[in-house]
PDB file with SEQRES, HELIX, SHEET and CRYST1 records, atoms N, CA, C and O in Angstrom:
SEQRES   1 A   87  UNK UNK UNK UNK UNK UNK UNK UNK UNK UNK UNK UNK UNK          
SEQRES   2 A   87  UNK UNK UNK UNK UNK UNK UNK UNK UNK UNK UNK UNK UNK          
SEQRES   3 A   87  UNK UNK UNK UNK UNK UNK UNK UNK UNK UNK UNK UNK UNK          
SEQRES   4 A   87  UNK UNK UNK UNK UNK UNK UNK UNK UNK UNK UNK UNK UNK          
SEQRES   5 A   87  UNK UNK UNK UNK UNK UNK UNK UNK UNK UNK UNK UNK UNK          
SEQRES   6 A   87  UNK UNK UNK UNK UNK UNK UNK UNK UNK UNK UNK UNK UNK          
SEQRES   7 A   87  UNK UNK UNK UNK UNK UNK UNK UNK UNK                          
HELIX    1 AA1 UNK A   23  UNK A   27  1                                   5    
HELIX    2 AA2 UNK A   28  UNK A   33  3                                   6    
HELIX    3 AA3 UNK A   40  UNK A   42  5                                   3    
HELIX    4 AA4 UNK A   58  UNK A   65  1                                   8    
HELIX    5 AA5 UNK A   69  UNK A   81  1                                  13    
SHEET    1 AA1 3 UNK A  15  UNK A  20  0                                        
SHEET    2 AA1 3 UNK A   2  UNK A   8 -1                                        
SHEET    3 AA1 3 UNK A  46  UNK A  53 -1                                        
CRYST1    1.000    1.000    1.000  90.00  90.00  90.00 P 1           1          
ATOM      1  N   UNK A   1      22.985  48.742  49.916  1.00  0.00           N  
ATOM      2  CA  UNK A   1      22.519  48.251  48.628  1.00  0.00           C  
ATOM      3  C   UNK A   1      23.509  47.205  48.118  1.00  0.00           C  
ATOM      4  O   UNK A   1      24.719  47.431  48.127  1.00  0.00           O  
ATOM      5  N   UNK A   2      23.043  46.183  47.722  1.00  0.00           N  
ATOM      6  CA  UNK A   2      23.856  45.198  47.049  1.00  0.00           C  
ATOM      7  C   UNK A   2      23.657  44.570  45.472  1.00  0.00           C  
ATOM      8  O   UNK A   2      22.534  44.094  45.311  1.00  0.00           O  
ATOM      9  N   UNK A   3      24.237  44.518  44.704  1.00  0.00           N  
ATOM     10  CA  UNK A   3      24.123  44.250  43.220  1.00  0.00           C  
ATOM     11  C   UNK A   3      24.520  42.746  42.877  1.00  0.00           C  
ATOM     12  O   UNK A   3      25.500  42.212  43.396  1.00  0.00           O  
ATOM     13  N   UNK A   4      23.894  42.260  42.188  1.00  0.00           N  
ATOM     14  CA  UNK A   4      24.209  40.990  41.685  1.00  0.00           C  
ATOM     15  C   UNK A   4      24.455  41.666  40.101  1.00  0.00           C  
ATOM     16  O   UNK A   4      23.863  42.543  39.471  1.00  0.00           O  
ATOM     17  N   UNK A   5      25.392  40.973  39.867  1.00  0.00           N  
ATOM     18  CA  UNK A   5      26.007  41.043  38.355  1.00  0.00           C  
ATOM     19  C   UNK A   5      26.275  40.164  37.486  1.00  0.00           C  
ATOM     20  O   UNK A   5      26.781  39.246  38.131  1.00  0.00           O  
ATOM     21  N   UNK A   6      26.250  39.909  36.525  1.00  0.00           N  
ATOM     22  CA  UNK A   6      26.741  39.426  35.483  1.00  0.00           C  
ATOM     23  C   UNK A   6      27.746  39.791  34.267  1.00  0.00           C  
ATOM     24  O   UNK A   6      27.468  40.371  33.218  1.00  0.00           O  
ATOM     25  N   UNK A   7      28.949  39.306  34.691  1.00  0.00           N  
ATOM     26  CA  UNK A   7      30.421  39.617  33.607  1.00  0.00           C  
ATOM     27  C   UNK A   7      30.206  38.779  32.661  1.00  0.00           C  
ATOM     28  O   UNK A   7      29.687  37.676  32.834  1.00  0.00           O  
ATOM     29  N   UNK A   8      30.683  39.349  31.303  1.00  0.00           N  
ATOM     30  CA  UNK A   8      30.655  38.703  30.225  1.00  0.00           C  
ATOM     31  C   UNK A   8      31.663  38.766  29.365  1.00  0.00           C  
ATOM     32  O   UNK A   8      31.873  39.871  28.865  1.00  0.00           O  
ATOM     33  N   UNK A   9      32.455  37.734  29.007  1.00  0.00           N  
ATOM     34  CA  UNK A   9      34.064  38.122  28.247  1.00  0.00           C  
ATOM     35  C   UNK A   9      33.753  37.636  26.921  1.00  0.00           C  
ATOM     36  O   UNK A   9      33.602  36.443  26.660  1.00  0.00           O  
ATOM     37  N   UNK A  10      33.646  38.740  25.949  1.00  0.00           N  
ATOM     38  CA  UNK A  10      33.060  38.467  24.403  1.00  0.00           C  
ATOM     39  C   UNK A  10      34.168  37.007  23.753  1.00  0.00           C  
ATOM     40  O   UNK A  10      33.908  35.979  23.129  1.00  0.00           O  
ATOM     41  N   UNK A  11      35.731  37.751  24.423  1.00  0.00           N  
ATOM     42  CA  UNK A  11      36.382  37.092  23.972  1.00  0.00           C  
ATOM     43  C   UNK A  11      36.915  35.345  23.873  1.00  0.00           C  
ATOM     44  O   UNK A  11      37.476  34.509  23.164  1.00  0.00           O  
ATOM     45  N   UNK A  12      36.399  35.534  24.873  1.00  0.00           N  
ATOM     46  CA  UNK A  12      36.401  33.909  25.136  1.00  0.00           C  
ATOM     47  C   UNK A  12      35.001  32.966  25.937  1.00  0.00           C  
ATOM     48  O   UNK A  12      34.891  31.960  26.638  1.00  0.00           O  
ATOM     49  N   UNK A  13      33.974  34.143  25.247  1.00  0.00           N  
ATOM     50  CA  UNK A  13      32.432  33.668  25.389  1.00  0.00           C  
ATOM     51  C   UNK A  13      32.503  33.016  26.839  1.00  0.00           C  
ATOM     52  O   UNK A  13      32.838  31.835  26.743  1.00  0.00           O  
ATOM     53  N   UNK A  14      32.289  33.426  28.170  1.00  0.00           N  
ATOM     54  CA  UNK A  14      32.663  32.759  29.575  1.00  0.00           C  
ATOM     55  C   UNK A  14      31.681  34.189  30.010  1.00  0.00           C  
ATOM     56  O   UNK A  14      31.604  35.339  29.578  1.00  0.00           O  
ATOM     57  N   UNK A  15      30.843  33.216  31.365  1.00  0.00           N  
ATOM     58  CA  UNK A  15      30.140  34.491  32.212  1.00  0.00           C  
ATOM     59  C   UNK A  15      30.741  34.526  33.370  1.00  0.00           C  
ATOM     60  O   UNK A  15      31.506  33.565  33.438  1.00  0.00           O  
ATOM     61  N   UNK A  16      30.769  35.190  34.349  1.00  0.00           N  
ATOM     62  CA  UNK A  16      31.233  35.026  35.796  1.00  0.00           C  
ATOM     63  C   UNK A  16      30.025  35.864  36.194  1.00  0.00           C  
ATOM     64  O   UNK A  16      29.789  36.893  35.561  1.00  0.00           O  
ATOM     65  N   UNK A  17      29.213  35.468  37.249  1.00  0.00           N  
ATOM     66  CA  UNK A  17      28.342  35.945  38.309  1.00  0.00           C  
ATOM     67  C   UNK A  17      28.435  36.125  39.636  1.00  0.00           C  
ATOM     68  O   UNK A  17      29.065  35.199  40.146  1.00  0.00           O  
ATOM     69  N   UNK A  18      28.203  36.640  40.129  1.00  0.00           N  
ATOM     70  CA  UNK A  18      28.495  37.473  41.730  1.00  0.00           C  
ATOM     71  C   UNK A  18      27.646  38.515  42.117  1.00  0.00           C  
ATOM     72  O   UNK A  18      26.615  38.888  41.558  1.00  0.00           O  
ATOM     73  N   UNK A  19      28.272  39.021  43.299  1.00  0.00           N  
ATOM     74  CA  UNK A  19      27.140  40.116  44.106  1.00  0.00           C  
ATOM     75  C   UNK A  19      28.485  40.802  44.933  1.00  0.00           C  
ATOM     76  O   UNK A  19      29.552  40.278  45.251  1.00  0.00           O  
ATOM     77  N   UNK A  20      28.060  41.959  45.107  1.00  0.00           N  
ATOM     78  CA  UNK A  20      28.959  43.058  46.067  1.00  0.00           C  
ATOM     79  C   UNK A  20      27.917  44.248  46.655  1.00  0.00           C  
ATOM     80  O   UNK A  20      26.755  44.484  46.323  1.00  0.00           O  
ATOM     81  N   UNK A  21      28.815  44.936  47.701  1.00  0.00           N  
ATOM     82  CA  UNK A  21      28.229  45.843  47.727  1.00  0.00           C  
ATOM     83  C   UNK A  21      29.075  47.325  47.391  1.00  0.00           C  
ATOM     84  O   UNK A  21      28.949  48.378  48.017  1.00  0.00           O  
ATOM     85  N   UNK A  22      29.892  47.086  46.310  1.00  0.00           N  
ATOM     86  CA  UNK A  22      30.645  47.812  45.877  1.00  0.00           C  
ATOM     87  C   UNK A  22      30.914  47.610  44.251  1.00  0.00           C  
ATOM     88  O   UNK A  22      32.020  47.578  43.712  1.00  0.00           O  
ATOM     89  N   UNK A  23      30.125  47.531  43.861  1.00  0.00           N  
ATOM     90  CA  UNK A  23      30.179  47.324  41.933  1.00  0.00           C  
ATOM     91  C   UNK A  23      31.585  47.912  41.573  1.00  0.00           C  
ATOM     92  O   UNK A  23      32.512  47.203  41.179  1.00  0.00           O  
ATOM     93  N   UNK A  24      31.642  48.874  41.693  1.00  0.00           N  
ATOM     94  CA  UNK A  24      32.824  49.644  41.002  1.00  0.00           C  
ATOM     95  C   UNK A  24      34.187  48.484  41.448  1.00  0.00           C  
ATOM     96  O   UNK A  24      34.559  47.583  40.696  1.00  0.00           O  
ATOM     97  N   UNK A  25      34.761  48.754  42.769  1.00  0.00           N  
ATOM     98  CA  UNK A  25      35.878  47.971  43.555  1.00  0.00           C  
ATOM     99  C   UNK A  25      36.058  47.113  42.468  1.00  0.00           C  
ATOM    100  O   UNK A  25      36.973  47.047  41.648  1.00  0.00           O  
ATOM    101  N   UNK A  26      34.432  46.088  42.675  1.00  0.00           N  
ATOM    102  CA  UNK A  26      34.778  44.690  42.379  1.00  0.00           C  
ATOM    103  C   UNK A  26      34.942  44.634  40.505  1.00  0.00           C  
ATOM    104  O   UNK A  26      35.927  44.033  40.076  1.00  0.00           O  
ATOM    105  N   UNK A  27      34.332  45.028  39.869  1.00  0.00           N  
ATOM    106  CA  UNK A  27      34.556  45.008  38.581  1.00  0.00           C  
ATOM    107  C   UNK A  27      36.446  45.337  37.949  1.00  0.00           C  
ATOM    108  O   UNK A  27      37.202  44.670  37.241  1.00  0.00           O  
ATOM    109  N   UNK A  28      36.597  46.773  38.703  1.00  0.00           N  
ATOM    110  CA  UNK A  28      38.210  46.818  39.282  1.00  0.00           C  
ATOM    111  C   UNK A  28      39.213  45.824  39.368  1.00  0.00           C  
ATOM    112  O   UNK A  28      40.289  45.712  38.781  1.00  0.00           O  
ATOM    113  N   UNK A  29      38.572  45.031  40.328  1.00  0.00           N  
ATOM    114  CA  UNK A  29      39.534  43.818  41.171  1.00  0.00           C  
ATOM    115  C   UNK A  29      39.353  42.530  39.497  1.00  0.00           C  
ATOM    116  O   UNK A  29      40.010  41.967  38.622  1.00  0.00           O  
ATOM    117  N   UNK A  30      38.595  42.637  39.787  1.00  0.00           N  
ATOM    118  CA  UNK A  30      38.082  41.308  38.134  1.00  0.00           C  
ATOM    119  C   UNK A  30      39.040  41.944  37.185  1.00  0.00           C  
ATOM    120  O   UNK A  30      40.151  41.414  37.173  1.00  0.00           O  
ATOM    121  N   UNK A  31      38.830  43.143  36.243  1.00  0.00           N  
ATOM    122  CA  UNK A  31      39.350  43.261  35.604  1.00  0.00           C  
ATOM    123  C   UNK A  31      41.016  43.796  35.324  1.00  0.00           C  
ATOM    124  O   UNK A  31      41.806  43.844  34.382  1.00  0.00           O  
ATOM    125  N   UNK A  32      40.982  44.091  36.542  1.00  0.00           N  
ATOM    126  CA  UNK A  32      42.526  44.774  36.528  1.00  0.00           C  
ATOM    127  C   UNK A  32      43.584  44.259  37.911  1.00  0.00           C  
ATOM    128  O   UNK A  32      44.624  43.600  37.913  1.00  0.00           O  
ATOM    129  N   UNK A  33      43.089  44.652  38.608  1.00  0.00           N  
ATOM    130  CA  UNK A  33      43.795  44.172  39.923  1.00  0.00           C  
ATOM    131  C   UNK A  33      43.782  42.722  40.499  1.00  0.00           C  
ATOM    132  O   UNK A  33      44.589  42.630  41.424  1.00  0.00           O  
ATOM    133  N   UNK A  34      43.301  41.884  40.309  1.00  0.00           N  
ATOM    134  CA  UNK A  34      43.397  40.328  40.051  1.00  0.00           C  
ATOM    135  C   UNK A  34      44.865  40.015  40.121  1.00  0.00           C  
ATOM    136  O   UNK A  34      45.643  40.745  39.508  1.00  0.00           O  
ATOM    137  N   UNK A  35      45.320  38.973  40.829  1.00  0.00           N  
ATOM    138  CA  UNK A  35      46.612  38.653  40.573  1.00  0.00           C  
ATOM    139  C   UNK A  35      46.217  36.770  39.570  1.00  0.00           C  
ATOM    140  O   UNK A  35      46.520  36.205  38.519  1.00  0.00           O  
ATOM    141  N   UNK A  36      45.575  36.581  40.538  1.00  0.00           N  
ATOM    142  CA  UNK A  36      44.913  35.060  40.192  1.00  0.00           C  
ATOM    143  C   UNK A  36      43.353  35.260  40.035  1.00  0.00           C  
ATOM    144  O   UNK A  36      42.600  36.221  40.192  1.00  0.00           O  
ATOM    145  N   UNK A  37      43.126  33.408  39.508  1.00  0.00           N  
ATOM    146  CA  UNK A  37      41.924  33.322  39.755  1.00  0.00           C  
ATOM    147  C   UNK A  37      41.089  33.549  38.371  1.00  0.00           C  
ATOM    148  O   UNK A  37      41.523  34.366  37.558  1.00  0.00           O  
ATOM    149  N   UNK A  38      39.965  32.872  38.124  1.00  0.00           N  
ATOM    150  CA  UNK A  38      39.179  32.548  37.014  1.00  0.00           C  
ATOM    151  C   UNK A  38      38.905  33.907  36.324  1.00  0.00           C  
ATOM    152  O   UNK A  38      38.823  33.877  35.096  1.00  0.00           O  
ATOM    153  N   UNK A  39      38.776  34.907  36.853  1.00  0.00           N  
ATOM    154  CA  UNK A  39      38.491  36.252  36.083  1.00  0.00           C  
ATOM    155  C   UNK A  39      39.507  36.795  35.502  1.00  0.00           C  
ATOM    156  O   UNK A  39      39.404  37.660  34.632  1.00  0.00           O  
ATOM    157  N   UNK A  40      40.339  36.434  35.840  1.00  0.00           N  
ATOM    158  CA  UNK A  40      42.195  37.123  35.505  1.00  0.00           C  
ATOM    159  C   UNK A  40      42.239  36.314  34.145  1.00  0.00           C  
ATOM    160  O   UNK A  40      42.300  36.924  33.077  1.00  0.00           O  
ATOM    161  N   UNK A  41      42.200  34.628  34.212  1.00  0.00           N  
ATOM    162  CA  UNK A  41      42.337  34.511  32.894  1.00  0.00           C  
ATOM    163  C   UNK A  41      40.855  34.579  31.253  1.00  0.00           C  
ATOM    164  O   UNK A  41      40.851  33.761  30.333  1.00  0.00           O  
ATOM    165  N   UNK A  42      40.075  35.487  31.363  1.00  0.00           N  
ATOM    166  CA  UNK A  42      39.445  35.692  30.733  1.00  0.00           C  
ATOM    167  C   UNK A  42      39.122  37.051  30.706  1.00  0.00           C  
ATOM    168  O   UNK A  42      38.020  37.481  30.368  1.00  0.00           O  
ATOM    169  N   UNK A  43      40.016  37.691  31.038  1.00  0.00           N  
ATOM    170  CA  UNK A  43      39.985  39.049  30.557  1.00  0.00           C  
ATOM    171  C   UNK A  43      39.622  39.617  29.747  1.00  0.00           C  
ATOM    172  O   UNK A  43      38.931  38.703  29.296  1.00  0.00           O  
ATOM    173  N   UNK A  44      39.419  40.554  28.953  1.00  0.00           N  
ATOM    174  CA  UNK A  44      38.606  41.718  29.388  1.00  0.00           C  
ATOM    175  C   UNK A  44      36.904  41.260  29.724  1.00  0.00           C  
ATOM    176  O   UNK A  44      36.149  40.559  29.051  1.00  0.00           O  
ATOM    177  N   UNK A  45      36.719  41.826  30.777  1.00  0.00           N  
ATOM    178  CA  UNK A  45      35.227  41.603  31.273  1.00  0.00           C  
ATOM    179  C   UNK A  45      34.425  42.617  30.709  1.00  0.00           C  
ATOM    180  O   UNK A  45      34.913  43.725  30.489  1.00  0.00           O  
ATOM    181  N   UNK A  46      32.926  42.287  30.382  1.00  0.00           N  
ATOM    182  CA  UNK A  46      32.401  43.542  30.069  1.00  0.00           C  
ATOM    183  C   UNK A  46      31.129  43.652  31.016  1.00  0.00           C  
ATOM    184  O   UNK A  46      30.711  42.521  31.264  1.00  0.00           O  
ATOM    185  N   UNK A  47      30.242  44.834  31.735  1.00  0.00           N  
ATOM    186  CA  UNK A  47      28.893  44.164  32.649  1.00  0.00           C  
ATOM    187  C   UNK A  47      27.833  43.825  31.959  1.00  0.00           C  
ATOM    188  O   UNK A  47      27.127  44.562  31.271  1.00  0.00           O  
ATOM    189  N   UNK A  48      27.737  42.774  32.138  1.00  0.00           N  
ATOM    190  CA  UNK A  48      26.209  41.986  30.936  1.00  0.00           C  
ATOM    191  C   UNK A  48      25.270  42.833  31.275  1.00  0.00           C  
ATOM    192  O   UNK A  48      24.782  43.637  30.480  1.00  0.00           O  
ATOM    193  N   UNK A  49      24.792  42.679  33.011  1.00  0.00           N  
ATOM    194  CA  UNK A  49      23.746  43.281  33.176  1.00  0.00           C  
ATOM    195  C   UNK A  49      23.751  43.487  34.776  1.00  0.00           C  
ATOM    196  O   UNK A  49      24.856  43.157  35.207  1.00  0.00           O  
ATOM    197  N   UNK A  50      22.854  43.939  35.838  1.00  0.00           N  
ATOM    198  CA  UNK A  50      23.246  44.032  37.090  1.00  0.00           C  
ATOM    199  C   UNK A  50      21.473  43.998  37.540  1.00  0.00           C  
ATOM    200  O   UNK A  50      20.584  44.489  36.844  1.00  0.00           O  
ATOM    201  N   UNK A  51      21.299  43.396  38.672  1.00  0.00           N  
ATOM    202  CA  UNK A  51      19.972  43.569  39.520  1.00  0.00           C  
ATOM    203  C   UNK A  51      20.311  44.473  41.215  1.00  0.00           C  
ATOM    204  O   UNK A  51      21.394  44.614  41.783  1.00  0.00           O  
ATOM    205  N   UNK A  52      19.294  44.822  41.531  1.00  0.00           N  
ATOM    206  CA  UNK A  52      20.083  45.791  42.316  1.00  0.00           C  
ATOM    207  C   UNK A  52      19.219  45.397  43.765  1.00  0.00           C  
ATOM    208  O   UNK A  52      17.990  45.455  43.723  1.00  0.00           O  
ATOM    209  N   UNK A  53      20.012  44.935  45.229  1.00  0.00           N  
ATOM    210  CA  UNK A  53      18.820  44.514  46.092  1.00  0.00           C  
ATOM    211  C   UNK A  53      19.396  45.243  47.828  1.00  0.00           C  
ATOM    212  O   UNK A  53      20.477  45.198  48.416  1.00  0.00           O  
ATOM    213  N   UNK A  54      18.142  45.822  48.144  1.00  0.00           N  
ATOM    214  CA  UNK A  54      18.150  46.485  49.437  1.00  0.00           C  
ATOM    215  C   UNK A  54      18.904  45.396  50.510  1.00  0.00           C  
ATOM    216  O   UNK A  54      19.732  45.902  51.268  1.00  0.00           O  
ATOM    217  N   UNK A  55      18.614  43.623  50.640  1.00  0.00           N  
ATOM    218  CA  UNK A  55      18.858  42.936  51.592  1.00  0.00           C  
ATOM    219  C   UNK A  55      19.741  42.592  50.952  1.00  0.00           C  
ATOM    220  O   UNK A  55      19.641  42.661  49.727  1.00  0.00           O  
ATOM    221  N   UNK A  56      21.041  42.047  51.624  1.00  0.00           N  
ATOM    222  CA  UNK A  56      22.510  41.092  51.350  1.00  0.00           C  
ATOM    223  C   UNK A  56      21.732  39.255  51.703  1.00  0.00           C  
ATOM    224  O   UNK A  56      22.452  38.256  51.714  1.00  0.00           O  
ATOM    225  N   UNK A  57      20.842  39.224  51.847  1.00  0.00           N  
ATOM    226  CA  UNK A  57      20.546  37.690  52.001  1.00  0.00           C  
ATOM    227  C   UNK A  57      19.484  37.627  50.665  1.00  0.00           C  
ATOM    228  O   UNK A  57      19.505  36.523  50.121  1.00  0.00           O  
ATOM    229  N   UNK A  58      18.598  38.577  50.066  1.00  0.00           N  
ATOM    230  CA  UNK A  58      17.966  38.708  48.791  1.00  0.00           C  
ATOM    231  C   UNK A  58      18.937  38.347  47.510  1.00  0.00           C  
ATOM    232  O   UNK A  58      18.866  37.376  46.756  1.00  0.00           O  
ATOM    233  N   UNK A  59      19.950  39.546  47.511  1.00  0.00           N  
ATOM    234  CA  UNK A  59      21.063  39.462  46.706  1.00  0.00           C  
ATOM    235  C   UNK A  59      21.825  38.066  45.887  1.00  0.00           C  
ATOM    236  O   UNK A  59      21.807  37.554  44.768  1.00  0.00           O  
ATOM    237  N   UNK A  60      22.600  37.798  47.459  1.00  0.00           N  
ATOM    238  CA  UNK A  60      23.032  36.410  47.684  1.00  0.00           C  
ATOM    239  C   UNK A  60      22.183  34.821  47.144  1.00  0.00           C  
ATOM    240  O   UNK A  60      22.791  33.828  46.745  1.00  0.00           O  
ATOM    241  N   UNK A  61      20.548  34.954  47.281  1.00  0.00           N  
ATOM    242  CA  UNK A  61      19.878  33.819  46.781  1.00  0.00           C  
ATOM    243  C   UNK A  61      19.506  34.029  45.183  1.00  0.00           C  
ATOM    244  O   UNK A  61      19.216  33.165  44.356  1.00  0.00           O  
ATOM    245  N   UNK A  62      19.597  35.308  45.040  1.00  0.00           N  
ATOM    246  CA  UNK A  62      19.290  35.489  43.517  1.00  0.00           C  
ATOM    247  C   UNK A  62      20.797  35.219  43.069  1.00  0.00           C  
ATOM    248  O   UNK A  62      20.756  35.504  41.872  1.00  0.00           O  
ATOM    249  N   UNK A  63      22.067  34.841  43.348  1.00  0.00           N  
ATOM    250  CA  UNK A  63      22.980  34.805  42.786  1.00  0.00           C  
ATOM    251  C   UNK A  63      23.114  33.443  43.373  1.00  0.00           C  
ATOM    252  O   UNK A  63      24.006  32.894  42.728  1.00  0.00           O  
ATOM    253  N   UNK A  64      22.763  32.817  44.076  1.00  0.00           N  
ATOM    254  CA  UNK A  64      22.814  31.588  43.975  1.00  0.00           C  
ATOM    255  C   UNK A  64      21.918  30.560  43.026  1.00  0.00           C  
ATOM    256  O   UNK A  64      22.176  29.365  42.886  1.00  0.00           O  
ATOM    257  N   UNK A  65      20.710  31.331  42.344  1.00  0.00           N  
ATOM    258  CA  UNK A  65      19.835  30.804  41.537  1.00  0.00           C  
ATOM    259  C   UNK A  65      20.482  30.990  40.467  1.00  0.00           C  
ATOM    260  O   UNK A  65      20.428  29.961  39.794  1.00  0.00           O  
ATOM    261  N   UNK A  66      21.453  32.312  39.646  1.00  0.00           N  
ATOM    262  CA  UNK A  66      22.010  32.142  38.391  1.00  0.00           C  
ATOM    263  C   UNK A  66      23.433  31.320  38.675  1.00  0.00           C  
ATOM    264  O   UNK A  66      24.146  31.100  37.697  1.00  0.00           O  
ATOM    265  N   UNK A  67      23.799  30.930  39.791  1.00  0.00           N  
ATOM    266  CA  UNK A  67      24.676  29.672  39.587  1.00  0.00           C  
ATOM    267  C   UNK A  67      24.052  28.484  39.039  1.00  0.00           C  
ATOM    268  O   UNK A  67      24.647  27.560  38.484  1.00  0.00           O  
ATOM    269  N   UNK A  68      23.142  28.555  39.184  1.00  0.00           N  
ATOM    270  CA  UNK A  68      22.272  27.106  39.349  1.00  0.00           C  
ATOM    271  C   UNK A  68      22.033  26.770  37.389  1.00  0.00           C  
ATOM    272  O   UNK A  68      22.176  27.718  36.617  1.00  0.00           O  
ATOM    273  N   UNK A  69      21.724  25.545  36.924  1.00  0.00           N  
ATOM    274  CA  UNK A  69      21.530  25.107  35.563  1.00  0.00           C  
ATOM    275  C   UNK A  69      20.597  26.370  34.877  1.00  0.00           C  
ATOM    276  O   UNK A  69      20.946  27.329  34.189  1.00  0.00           O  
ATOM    277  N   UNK A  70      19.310  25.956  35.353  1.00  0.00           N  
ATOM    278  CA  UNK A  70      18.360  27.095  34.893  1.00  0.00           C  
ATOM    279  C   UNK A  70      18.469  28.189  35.017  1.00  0.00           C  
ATOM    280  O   UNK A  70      17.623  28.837  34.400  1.00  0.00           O  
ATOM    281  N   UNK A  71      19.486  28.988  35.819  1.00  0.00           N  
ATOM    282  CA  UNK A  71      19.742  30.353  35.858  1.00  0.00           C  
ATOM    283  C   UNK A  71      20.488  30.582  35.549  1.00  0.00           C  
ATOM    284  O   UNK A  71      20.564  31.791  35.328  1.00  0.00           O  
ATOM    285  N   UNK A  72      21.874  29.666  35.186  1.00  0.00           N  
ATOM    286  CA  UNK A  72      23.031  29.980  33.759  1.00  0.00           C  
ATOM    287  C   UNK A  72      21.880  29.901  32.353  1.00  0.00           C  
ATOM    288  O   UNK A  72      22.365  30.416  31.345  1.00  0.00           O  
ATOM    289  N   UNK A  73      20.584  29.386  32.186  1.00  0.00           N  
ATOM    290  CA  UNK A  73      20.150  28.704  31.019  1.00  0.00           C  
ATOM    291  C   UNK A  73      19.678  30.414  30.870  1.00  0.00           C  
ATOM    292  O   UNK A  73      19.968  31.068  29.868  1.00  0.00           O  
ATOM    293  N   UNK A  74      18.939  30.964  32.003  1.00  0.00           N  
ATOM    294  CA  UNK A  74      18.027  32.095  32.115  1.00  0.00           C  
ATOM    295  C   UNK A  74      19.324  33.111  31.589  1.00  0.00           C  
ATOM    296  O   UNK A  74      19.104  33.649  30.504  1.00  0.00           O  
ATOM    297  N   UNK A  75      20.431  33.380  32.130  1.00  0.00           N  
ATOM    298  CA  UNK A  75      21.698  34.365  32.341  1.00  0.00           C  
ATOM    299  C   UNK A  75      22.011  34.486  30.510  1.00  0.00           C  
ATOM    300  O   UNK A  75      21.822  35.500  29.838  1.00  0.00           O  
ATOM    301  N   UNK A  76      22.588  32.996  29.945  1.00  0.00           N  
ATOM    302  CA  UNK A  76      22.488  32.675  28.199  1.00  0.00           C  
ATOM    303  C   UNK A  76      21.470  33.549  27.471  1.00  0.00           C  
ATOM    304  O   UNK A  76      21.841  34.456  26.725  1.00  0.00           O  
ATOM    305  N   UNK A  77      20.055  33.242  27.714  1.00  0.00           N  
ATOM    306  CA  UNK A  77      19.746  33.870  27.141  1.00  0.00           C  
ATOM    307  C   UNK A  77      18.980  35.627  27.148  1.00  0.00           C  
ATOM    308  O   UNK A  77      18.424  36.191  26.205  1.00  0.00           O  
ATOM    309  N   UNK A  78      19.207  36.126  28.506  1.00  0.00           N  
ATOM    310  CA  UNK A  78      19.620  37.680  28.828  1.00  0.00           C  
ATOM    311  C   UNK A  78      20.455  38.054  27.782  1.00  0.00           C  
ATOM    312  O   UNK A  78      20.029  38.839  26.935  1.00  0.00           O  
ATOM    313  N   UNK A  79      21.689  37.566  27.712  1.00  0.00           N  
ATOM    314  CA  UNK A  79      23.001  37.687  26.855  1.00  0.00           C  
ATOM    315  C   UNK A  79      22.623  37.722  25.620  1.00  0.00           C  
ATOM    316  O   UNK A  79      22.752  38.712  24.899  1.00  0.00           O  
ATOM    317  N   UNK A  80      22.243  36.896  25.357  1.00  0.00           N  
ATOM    318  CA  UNK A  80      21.526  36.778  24.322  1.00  0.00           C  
ATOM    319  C   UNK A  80      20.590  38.057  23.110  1.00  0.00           C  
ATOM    320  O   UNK A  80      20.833  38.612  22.039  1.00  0.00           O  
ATOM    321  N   UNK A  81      19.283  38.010  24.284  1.00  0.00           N  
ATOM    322  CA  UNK A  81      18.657  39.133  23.911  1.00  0.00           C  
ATOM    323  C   UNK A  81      19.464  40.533  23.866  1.00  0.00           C  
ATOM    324  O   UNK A  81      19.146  41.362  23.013  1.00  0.00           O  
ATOM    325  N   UNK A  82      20.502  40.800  24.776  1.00  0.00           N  
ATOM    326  CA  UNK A  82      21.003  42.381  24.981  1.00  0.00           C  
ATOM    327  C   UNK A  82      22.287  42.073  23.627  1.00  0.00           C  
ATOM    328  O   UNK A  82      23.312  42.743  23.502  1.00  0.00           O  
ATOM    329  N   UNK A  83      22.105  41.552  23.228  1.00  0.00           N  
ATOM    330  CA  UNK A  83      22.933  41.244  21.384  1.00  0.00           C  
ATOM    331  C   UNK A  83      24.067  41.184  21.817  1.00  0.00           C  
ATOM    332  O   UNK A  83      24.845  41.656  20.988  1.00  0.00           O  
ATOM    333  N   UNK A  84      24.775  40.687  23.097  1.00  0.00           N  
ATOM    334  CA  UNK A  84      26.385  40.648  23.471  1.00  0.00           C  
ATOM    335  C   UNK A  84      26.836  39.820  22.360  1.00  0.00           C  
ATOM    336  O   UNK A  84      27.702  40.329  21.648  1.00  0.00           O  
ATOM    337  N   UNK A  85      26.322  38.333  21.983  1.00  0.00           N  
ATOM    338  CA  UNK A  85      26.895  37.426  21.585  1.00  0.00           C  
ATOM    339  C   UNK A  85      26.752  38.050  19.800  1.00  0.00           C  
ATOM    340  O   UNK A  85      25.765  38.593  19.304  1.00  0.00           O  
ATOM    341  N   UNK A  86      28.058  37.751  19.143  1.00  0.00           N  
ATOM    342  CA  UNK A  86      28.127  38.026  17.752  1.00  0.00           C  
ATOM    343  C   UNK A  86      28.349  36.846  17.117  1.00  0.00           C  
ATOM    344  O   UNK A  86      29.189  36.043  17.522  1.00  0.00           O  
ATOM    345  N   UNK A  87      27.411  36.601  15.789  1.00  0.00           N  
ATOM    346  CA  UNK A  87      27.537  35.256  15.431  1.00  0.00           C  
ATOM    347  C   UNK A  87      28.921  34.698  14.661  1.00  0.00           C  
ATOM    348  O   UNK A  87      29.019  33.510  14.351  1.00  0.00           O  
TER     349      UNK A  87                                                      
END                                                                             
C-alpha cells in the first residue's frame, strides 16, 4: 500500500507533497529526524490529508499531478475547505 500525502505548516503557510510506503517513518523523518532539506526548515508539519493507493506507479502519478499548477491550485483549496488555513 502506498499513500500520497499532503504536509501542511500552519506556521509558515508552505505545503510539501509526497508518497511512501511507510506514512509513519516518513512524517518522522520530515518532522523530527531531518538533518537538512525543505521540510526541516518549516517545521512543525501537520497531515493535511492522505489518499491511499494499492499500485506504487498509481500513487507516484497522483503525486506528480499535485506537483503540477492545477493540483497545488486543487491541494489550496482541500486546505482550504478542511479549515487548516486561519484568517
Amino acid at each position: 500500500m502506498y499513500t500520497v500525502y499532503v504536509l501542511f505548516s500552519r506556521k509558515y503557510r508552505k505545503i510539501y507533497i509526497g508518497y511512501s510506503s511507510n506514512l509513519a517513518q516518513r512524517f518522522l523523518s520530515h518532522n523530527e529526524l531531518s538533518n537538512k532539506g525543505y521540510t526541516k526548515r518549516y517545521r512543525p508539519w501537520i497531515i493535511a490529508f492522505t489518499e491511499e493507493y494499492e499500485d506504487k506507479y498509481e500513487a507516484l502519478k497522483r503525486e506528480r499531478f499535485l506537483k503540477t499548477g492545477k493540483g497545488r491550485e486543487w491541494v489550496w483549496e482541500k486546505i482550504g475547505e478542511l479549515g487548516l488555513i486561519s484568517a
